[in-house]
N, C-alpha and C positions, 0 to 999 in steps of 0.2 A: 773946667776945661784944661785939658794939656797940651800946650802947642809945642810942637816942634821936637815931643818929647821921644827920646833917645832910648829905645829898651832891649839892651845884649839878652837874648834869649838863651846865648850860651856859649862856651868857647869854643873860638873855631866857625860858628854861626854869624859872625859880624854883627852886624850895625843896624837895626831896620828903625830906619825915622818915618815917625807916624807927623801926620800934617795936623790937625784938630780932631784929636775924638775925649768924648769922658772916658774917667775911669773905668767904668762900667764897662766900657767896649773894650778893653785890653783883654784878648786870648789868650787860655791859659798855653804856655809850651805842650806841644805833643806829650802825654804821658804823665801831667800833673795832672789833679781834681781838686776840687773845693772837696776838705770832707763832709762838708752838711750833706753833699748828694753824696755820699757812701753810708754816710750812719749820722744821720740828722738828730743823735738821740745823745751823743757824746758833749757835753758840757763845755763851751766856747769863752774863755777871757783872756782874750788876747791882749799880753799889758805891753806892745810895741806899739802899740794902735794908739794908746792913752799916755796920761802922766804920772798911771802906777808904775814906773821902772826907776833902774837904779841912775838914767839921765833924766829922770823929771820932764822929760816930753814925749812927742810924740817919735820916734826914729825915721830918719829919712827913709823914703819906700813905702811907708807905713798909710797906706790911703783908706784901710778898713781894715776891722776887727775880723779879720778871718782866716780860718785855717786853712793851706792848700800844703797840700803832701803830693808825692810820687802815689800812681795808683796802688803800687805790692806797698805802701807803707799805708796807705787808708784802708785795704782790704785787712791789713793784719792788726789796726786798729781796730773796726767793726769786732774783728775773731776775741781780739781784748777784752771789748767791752760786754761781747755774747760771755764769755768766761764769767766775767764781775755781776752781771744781772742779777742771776739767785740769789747773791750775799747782800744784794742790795746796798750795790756799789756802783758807779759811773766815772769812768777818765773824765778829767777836766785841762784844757788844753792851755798853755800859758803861750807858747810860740810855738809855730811849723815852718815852712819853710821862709826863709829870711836872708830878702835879698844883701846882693854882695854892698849896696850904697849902702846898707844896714850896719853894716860887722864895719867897715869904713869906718861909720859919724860914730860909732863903739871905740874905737880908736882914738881918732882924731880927741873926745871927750875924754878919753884914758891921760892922754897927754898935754891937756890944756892947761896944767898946772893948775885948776881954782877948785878948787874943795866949799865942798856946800854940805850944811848940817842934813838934809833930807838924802844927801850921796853916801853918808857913812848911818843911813838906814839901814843900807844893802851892805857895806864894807865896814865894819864897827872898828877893827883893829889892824888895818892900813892905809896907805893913801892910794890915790885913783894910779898912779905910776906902777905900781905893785900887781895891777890887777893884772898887765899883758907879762912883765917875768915872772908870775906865778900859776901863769896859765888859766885863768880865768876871761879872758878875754886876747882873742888871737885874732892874726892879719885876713886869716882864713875859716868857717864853719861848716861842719856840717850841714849847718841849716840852711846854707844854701844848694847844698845840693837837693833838696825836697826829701832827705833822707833822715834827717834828725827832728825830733819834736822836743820838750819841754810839757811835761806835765803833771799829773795828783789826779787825788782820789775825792771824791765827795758821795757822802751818802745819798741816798732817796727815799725821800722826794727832796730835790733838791733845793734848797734854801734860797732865796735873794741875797745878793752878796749889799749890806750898807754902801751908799757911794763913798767910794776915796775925797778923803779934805786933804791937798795939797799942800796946808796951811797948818795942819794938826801935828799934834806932839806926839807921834806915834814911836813905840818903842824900836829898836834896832830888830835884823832880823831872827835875832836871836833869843827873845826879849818870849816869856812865855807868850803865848799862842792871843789871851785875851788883850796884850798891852801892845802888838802886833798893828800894821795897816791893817782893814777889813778884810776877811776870804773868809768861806764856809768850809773850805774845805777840810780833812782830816788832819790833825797834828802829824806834822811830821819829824818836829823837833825842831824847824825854822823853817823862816818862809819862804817863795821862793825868788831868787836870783843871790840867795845869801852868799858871799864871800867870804866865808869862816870854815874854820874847819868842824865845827859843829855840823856845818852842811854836806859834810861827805860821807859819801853812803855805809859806809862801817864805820861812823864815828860810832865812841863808846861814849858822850859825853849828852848823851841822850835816853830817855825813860824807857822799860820793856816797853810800854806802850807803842813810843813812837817807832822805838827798833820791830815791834811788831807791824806797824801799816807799809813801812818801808819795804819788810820783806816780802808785804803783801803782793807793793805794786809792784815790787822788781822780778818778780816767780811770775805775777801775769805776763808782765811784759816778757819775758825771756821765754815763757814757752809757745809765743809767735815767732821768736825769732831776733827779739832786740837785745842790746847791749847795751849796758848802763856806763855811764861815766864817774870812773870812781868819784869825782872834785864835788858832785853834784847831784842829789839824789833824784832829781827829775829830770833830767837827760837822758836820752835814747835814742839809738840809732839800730838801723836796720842794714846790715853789711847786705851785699852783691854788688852787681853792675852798677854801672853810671854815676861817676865823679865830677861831672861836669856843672861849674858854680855857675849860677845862676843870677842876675841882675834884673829881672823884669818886677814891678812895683806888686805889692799886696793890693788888689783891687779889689771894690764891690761885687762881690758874687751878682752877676747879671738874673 
């Protein structure tokens, strides 16, 4: 139960306090969806939900693993994944929309000063200070506008992903693919949330292989309509209207 809980639907929308309801009853904003009801078929692991991320818990906001987009960005994921079928390929979603308390506790842990061996999984060759002046982590995201997602490709039929050990020696994210945290999905030369420059989308410091799945998913995606982030090979946003960030919690799909 959430008492008394506080959820900016958007700016310029104020304040609306809810008295006692679960998560479950939180509405989505006018003009968001859950994507399972647009294309229930596109592969869901949402690591903001969990304590696969580069903060080792779960991010404030974070009350379920699930994806919620603007409707033109779920519609033009559906057209995605219609695209990938015959090759016998599937989007696998890592984040969607991601409230503004989110990109906040991203902050706030950017600058806490304490370095953790499991935090320079994701950052091999900086400290957490480095991530907001080098642009890897900012005041403000996309993601909260319901306009940016984070994602990869996985074959099918798609595989069970091993559970994440929070406690294992798992190689950085740059570390070949097998000595890697657990994911099934396709090499793409690291994994994701990496903070390397390995991880940008025209690195050279990557196999034809991976330079090939890269271009795969970045030609799918661009010819719906999204724009890749160079720092970041699974980042995508879909330009048009509506800039307006968003604060209300990841809730259970009712």
């Amino acid at each position: 139960m959430v008492s008394g809980m506080k959820i900016r639907l958007g700016a310029g929308l104020g304040w609306l306090m809810l008295g006692c309801v679960s998560a479950a009853a939180v509405q989505l904003p006018a003009g968001f969806v859950y994507l399972r009801d647009v294309d229930p078929t596109i592969v869901q692991d949402m690591r903001y939900a969990t304590a696969n991320n580069f903060v080792g818990r779960v991010l404030d906001g974070y009350q379920a693993g699930e994806c919620i987009v603007t409707r033109a960005v779920g519609a033009a994921l559906k057209r995605v994944q219609q695209d990938l079928a015959p090759r016998g390929l599937s989007l696998k979603m890592y984040d969607c929309y991601r409230p503004q308390r989110a990109v906040d506790d991203m902050y706030a842990w950017a600058q806490d000063g304490r370095e953790t061996a499991a935090q320079h999984r994701y950052n091999p060759k900086m400290s957490k200070a480095d991530l907001f002046r080098r642009g890897y982590i900012a005041r403000r995201s996309g993601h909260s506008t319901g306009k940016a997602v984070d994602l990869t490709l996985v074959r099918k039929p798609v595989a069970a992903v091993p559970p994440f050990d929070p406690s294992a020696a798992y190689g950085d994210c740059t570390a070949p693919v097998h000595a890697r945290a657990p994911d099934t999905s396709v090499d793409m030369g690291t994994g994701y949330d990496c903070s390397d420059e390995k991880a940008h989308t025209g690195s050279k410091a990557i196999t034809a292989g991976q330079r090939q799945w890269r271009d795969i998913l970045v030609s799918a995606m661009a010819r719906q309509g999204f724009v890749n982030y160079r720092l970041e090979w699974w980042h995508f946003s879909l330009p048009g209207p509506g800039d307006t960030v968003y604060d209300f919690p990841v809730a259970r799909r009712p």
